[in-house]
C-alpha positions as CSV (number, residue, x, y, z in Angstrom):
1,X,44.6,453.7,6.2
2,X,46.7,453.6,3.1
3,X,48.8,450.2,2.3
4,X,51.5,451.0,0.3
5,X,52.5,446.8,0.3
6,X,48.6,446.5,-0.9
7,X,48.9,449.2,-3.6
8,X,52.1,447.3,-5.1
9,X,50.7,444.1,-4.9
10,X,47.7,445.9,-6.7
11,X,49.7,447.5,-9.4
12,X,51.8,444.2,-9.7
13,X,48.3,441.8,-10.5
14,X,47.4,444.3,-13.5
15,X,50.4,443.6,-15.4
16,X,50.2,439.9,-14.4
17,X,48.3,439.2,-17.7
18,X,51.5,440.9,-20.0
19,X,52.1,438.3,-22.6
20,X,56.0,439.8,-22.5
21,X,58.3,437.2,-21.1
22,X,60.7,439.8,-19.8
23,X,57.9,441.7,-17.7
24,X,56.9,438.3,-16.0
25,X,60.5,437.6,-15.4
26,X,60.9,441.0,-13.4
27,X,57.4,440.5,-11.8
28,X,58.9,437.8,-10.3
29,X,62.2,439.3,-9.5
30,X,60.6,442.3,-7.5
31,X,58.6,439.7,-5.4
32,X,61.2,438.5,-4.6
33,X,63.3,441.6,-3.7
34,X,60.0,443.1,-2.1
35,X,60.0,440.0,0.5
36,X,63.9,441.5,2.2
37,X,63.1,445.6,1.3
38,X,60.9,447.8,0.5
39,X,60.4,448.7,-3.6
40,X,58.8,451.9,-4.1
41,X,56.1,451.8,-6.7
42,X,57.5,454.5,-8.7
43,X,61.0,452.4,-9.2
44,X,58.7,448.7,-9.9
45,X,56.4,451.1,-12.8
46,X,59.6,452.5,-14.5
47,X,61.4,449.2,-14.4
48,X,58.5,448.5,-16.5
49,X,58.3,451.1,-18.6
50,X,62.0,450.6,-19.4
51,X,62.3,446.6,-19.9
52,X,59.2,447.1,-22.2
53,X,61.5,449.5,-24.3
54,X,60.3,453.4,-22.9
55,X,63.6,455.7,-22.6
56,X,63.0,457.7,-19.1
57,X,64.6,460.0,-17.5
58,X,64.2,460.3,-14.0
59,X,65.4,462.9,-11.7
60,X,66.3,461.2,-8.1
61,X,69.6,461.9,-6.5
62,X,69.8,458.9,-4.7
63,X,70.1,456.4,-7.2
64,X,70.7,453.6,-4.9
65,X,66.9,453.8,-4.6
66,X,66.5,453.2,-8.5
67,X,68.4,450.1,-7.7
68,X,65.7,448.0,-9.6
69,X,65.4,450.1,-12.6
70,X,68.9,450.1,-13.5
71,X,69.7,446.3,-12.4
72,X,67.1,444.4,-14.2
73,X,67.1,446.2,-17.7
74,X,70.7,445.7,-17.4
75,X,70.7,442.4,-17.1
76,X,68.1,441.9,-20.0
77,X,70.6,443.8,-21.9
78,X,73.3,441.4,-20.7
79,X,71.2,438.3,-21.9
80,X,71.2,439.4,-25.2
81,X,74.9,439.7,-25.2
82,X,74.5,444.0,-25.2
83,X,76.3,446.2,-23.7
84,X,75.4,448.4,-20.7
85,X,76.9,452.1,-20.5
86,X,76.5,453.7,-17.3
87,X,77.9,457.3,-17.2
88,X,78.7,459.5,-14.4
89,X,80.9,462.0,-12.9
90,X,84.2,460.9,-11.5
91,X,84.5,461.6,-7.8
92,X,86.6,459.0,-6.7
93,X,83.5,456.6,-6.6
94,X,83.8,455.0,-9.6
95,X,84.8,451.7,-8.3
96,X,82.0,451.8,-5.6
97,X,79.1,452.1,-8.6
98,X,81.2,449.4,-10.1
99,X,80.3,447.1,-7.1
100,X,76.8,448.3,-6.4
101,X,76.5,447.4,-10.3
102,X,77.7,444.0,-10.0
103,X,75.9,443.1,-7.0
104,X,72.8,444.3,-7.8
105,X,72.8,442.4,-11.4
106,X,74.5,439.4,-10.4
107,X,72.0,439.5,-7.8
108,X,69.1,438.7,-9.8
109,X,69.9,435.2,-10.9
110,X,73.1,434.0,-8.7
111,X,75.3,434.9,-11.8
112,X,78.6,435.7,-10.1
113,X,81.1,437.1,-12.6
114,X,79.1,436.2,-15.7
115,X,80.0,439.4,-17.1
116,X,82.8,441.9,-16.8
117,X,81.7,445.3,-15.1
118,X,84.6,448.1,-14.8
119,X,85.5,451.7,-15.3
120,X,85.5,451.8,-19.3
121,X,89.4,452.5,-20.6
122,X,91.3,451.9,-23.4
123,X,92.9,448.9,-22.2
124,X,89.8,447.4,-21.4
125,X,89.1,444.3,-24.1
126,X,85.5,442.9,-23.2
127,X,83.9,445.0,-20.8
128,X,80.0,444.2,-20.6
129,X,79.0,446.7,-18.3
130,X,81.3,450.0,-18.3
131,X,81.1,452.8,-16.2
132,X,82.2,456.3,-17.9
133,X,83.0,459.3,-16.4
134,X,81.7,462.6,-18.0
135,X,84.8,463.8,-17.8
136,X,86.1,461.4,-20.7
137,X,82.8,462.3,-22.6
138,X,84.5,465.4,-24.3
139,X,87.5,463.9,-25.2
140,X,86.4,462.5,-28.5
141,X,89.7,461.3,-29.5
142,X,90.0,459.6,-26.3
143,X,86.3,457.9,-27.0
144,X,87.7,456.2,-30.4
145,X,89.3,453.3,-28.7
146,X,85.2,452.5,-27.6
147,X,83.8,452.6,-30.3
148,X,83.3,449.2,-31.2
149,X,81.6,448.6,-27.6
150,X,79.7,451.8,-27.9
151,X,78.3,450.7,-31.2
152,X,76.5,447.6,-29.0
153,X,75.0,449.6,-26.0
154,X,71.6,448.7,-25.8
155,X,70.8,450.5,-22.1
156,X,72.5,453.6,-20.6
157,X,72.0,455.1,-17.4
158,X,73.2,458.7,-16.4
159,X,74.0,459.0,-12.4
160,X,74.4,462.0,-10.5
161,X,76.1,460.0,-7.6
């Protein structure tokens, strides 16, 4: 019979002798997540591939399932005061990602409102996760105001949501 809780665990002990800090770090964190749910292997390898510095694209249309990949890399990004650019279409969910964003990254060390996470406008000062919807993304003119925080994204995700 096949284990899929073995075959993680598996997986997880051959990257247990990574000298990278920040692979350790999320090692640990998806122990810990993988003792209340269920982390498909898929999501725990391309969290890896990502925090080690791979750009991925990955075709899923439940991105609540991803949950991992976007959270951690995020909050790496955050600890090295970068920004975080998540972009998706605007159907009256925006503030709902918002939330699922700042659970899932304050989640990972207790870090409750450590960082600003919001809908990305021009009135917005010190956003450190923004959430864009493509239908700003053609407006170039409208853009200009975000330049400056544009010009220190380090991680972007794109959501079908």
């Amino acid at each position: 019979q096949y284990n899929f809780q073995d075959k993680i665990k598996e997986y997880m002990e051959g990257w247990r002798s990574e000298e990278d800090a920040s692979v350790q770090y999320l090692l640990n964190y998806v122990e810990r997540e993988t003792a209340k749910r269920s982390i498909p292997l898929h999501s725990i390898d391309s969290a890896i591939r990502l925090v080690k510095g791979e750009n991925l694209f990955v075709a899923n249309s439940f991105y609540k399932d991803l949950d991992v990949c976007i959270f951690f890399p995020a909050f790496l990004a955050l600890l090295r005061d970068e920004k975080v650019l998540v972009m998706l279409e605007d159907n009256g969910n925006l503030h709902e990602v918002v939330e699922w964003l700042r659970q899932g990254i304050e989640n990972i060390q207790d870090l409750t409102d450590f960082w600003t996470m919001e809908e990305l406008r021009a009135i917005a000062d010190s956003v450190d996760v923004g959430v864009l919807a493509f239908q700003n993304i053609c407006k170039e003119a409208q853009l200009n105001w975000c330049k400056e925080y544009l010009d220190r994204v380090s991680f972007v995700v794109v959501l079908q949501a």
